[in-house]
C-alpha positions as CSV (number, residue, x, y, z in Angstrom):
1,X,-9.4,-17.0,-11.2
2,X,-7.3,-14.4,-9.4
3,X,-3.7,-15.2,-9.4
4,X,-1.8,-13.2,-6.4
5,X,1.9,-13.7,-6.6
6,X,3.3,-13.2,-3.2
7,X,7.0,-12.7,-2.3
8,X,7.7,-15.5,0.5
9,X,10.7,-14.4,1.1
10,X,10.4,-10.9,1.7
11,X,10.4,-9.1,5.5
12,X,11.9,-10.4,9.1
13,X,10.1,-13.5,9.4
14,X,9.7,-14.6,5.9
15,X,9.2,-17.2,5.1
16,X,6.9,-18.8,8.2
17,X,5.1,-16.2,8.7
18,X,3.9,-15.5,5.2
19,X,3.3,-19.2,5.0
20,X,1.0,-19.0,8.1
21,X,-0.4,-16.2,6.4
22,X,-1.7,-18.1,3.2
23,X,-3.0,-20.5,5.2
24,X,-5.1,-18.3,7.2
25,X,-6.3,-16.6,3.9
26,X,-7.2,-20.2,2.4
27,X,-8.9,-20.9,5.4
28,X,-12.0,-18.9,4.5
29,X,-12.0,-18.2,0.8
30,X,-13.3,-19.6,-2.1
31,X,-11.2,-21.6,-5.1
32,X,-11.2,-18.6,-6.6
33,X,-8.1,-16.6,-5.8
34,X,-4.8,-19.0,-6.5
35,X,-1.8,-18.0,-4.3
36,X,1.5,-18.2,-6.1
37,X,4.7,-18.8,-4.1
38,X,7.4,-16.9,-5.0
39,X,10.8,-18.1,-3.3
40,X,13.5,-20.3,-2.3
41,X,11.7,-23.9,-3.4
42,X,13.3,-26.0,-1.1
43,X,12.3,-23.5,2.2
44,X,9.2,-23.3,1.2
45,X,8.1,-27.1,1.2
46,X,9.9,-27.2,4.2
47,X,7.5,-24.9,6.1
48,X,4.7,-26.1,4.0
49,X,4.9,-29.5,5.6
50,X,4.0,-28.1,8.9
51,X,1.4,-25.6,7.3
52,X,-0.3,-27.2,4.6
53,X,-2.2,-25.5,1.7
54,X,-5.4,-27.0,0.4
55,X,-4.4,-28.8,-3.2
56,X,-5.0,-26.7,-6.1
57,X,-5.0,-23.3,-4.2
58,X,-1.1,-22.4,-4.6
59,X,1.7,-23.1,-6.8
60,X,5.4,-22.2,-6.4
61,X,7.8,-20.5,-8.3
62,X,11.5,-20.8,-7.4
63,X,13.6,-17.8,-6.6
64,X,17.0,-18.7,-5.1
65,X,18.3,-15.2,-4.6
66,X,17.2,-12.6,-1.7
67,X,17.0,-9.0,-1.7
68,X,17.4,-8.3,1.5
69,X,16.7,-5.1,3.3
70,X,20.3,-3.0,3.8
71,X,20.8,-3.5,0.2
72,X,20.5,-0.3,-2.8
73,X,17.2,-1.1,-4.3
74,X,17.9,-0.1,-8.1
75,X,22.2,-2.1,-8.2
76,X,19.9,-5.4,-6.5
77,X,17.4,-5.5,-8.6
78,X,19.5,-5.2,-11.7
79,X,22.2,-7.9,-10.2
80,X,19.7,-10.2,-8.1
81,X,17.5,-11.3,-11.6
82,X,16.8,-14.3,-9.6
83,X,15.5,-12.8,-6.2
84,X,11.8,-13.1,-5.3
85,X,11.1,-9.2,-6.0
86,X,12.5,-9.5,-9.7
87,X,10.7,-12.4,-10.3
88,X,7.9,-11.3,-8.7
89,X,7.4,-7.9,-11.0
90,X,8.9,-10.1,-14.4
91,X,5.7,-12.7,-13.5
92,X,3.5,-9.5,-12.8
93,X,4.7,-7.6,-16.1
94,X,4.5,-10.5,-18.3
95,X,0.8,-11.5,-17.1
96,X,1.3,-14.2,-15.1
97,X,-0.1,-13.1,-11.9
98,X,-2.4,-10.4,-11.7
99,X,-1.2,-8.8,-8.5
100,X,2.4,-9.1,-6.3
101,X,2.4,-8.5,-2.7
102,X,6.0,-8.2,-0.6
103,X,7.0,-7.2,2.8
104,X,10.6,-7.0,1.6
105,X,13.1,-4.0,0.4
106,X,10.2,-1.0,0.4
107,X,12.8,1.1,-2.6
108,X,13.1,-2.7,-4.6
109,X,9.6,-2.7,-4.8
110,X,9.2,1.3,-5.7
111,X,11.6,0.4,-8.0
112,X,10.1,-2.2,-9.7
113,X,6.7,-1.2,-9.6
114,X,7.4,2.1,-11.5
115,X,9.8,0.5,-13.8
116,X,8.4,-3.1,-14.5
117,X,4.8,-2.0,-14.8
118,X,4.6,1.6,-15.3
119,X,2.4,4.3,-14.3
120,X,-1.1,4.6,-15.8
121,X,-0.9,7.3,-18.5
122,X,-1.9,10.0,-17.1
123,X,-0.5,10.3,-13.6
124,X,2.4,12.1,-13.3
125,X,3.5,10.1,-10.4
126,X,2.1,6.9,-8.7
127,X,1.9,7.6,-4.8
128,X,1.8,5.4,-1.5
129,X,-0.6,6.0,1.3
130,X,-1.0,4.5,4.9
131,X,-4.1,3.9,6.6
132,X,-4.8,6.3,9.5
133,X,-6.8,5.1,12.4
134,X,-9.3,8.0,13.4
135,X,-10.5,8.3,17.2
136,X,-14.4,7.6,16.5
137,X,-13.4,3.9,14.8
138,X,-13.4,4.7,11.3
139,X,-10.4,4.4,9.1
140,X,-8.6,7.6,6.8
141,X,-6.2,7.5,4.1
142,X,-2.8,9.6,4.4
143,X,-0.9,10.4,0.9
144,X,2.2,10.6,0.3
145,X,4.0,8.8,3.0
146,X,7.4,8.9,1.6
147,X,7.1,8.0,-2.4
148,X,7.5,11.6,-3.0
149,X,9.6,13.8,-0.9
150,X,8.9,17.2,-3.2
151,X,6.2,17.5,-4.7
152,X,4.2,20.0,-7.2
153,X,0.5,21.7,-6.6
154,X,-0.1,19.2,-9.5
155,X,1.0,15.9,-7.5
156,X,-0.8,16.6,-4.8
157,X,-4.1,17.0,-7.4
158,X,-3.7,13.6,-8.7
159,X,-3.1,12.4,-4.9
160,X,-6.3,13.4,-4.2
161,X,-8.0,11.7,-6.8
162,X,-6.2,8.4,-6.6
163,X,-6.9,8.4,-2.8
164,X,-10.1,9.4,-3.6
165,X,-10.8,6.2,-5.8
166,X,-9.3,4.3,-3.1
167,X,-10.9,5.1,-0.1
168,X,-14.4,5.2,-2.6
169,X,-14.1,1.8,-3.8
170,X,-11.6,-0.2,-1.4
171,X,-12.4,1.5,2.1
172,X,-16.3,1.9,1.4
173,X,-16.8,5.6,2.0
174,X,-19.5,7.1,-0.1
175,X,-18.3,10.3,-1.4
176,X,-15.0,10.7,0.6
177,X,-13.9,13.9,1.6
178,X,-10.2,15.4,1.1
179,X,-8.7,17.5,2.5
180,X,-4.9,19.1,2.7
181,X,-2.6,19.1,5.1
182,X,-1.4,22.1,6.3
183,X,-0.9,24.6,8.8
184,X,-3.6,26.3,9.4
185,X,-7.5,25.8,8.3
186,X,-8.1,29.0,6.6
187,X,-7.2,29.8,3.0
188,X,-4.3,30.7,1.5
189,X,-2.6,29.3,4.8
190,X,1.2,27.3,4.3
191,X,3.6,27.0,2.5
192,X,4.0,27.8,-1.5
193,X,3.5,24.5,-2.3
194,X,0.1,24.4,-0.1
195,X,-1.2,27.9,-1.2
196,X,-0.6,26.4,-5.4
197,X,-2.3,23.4,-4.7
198,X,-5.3,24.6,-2.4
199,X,-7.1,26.1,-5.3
200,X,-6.4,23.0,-7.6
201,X,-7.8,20.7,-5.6
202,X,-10.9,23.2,-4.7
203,X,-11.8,23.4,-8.4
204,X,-10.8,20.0,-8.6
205,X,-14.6,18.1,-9.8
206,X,-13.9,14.4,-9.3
207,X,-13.4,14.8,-5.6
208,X,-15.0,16.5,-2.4
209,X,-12.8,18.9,-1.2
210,X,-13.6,20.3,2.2
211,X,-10.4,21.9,2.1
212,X,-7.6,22.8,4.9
213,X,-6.7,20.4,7.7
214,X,-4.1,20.7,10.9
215,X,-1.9,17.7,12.0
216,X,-4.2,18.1,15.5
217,X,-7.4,16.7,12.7
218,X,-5.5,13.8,11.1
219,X,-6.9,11.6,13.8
220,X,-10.0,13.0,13.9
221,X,-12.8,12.4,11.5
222,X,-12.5,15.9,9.5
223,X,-11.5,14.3,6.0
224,X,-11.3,10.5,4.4
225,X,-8.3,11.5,2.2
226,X,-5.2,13.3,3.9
227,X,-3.2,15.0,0.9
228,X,0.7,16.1,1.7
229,X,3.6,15.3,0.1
230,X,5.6,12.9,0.9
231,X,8.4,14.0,3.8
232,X,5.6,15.5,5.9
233,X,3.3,12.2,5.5
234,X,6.3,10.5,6.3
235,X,6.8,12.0,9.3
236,X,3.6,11.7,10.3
237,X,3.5,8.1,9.9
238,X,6.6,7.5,11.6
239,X,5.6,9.6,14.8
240,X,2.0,7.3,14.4
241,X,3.9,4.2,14.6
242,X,5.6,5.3,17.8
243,X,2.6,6.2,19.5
244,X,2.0,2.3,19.0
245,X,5.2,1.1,20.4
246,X,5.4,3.4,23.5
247,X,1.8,2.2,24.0
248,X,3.3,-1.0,23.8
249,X,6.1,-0.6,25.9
250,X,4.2,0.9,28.8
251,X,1.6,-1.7,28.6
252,X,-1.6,0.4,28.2
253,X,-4.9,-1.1,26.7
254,X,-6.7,1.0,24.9
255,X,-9.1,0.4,22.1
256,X,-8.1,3.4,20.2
257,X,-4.4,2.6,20.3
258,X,-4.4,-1.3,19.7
259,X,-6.0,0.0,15.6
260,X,-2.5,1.7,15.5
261,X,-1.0,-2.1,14.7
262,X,-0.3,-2.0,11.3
263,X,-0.9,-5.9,11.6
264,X,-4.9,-5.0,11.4
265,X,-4.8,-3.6,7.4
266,X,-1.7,-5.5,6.3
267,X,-0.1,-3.6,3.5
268,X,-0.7,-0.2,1.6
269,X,-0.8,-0.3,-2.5
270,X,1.2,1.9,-4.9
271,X,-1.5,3.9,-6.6
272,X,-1.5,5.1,-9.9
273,X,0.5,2.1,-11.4
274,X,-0.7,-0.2,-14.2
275,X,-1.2,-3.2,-11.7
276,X,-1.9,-4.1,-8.1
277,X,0.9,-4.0,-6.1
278,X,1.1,-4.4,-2.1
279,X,3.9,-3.5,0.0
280,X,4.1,-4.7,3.4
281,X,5.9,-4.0,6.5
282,X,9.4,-5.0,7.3
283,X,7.9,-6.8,10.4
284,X,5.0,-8.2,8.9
285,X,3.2,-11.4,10.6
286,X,1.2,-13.8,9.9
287,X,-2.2,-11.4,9.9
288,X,-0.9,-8.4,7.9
289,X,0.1,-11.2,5.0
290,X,-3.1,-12.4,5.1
291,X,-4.8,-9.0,5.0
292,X,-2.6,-8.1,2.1
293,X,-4.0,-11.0,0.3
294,X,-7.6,-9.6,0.9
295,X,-6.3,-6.0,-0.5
296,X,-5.1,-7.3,-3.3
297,X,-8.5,-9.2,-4.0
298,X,-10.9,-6.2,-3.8
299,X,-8.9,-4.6,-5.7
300,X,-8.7,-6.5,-8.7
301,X,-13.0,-7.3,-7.5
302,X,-13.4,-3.7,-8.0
303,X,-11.2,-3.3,-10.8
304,X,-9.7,0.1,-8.8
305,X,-7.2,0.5,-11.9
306,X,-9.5,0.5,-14.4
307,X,-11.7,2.9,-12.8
308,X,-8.0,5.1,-11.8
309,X,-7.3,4.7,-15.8
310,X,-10.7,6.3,-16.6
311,X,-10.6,8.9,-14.1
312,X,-7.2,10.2,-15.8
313,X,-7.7,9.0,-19.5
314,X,-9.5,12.4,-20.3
315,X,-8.3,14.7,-17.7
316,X,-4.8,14.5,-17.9
């Protein structure tokens, strides 16, 4: 039985829409994955009598307090014991759930996930990706996208590998190929951070390097796994999502645009960390709850951190 623990009360339209979310995901799945509801009890039924789960498939746990999203992520953990997130990562830590999922405070769940759970020995430090939507229909991985403003060569290394394992066993690309970010194709191109880690990555044997991309090949099919650290994947994220809300604004349907909705892939895991952990966005609905459900699943199917612990348990 896989136990998600999911934080109800986490993101602008918690808790309904994370309710509708479950329910959606219990729709069409098997007895085998057991939801457990992590928030404000009273709330919760409240919603639940208009959305009903299937007996036996959820449980909750009560969590009065709320972190909510203006709030310093480190000072709120430490004074909100009771929130959903704290309880969320003490449930996760202690082995009652095998995986948490939140759309709430992004730095409360950093925060927990790389103090509650730890990194897997090995990685220097766990990293957060986002899903890149390329122009032929296929899906790329971007990492860093803000875990990790400054980087070393040998961040960007273990990026590669941990986005690597994840586009490999959760995103079904045979072999996927990596490449860095930079600003220009040819060797010995960027900055000194680029021009250190180029010839890591190229001697690099547990991934397929096909080495230098521009931002002009991020949405084109030139490599699976996008390595940078994490203020220029943030940026590029950021000026992604706005493609999606100008498209939106000015009403053009497009195919091609309409995969920029985050909605589509739900959440985005920290990578490198000891457990599964999904984090959501602020404005998650009903869908992207439900697809972090599914995340969370193939990754515990796969068991994506123990093959992450034996890709690093010799090499670093």
């Amino acid at each position: 039985m896989i136990r998600i623990g999911i934080d109800m009360m986490g993101g602008d339209y918690a808790p309904l829409e994370a309710i509708k979310g479950v329910a959606s995901f219990t729709e069409g799945n098997s007895a085998a994955v057991h939801c457990i509801l992590i928030g404000d009890e009273n709330i919760l039924n409240k919603h639940l009598n208009d959305y009903p789960l299937p007996a036996g498939s959820f449980s909750i746990v009560h969590a009065p307090e709320v972190i909510e999203m203006h709030e310093h992520p480190t000072k709120a953990l430490k004074e909100k014991q009771q929130s959903s997130i704290a309880i969320g990562f003490h449930l996760l830590a202690t082995g009652k759930i095998d995986g948490f999922i939140s759309a709430g405070n992004t730095g409360a769940m950093m925060v927990g996930a790389l103090f509650s759970i730890k990194a897997i020995e090995g990685v220097i430090r766990p990293t957060i990706g986002a899903y890149i939507p390329r122009e032929d229909g296929s899906l790329g991985l971007l990492l860093d996208v803000g875990l990790n403003a400054d980087c070393k060569p040998e961040n960007l290394n273990q990026f590669a590998i941990l986005g690597a394992l994840f586009a490999k066993h959760i995103l079904k690309i045979d072999s996927p190929r990596v490449g860095l970010v930079n600003i220009g194709e040819e060797e010995g191109k960027g900055n000194i951070l680029a021009q250190a880690a180029y010839p890591l990555l190229k001697e690099n044997t547990q991934i397929n390097f096909v080495g230098n991309i521009e931002g002009r090949d991020i949405l084109l099919n030139k490599a699976d796994v996008m390595v940078c650290e994490g203020f220029t994947g943030n940026v590029v994220l950021k000026l992604a999502e706005s493609v999606y809300d100008i498209v939106q604004r000015r009403k053009i349907k497009d195919e091609h645009f309409e995969r920029f909705n985050f909605e589509s892939y739900g959440g985005v895991p920290v990578l490198g960390v000891s457990k599964p952990v999904i984090i959501g966005h602020g404005i998650s609905q009903a869908t992207a709850f439900k697809n972090m459900i599914n995340i969370a699943c193939r990754m515990m199917e796969t068991d994506l951190t123990g093959k992450i612990q034996e890709s690093f348990s010799d090499k670093f």
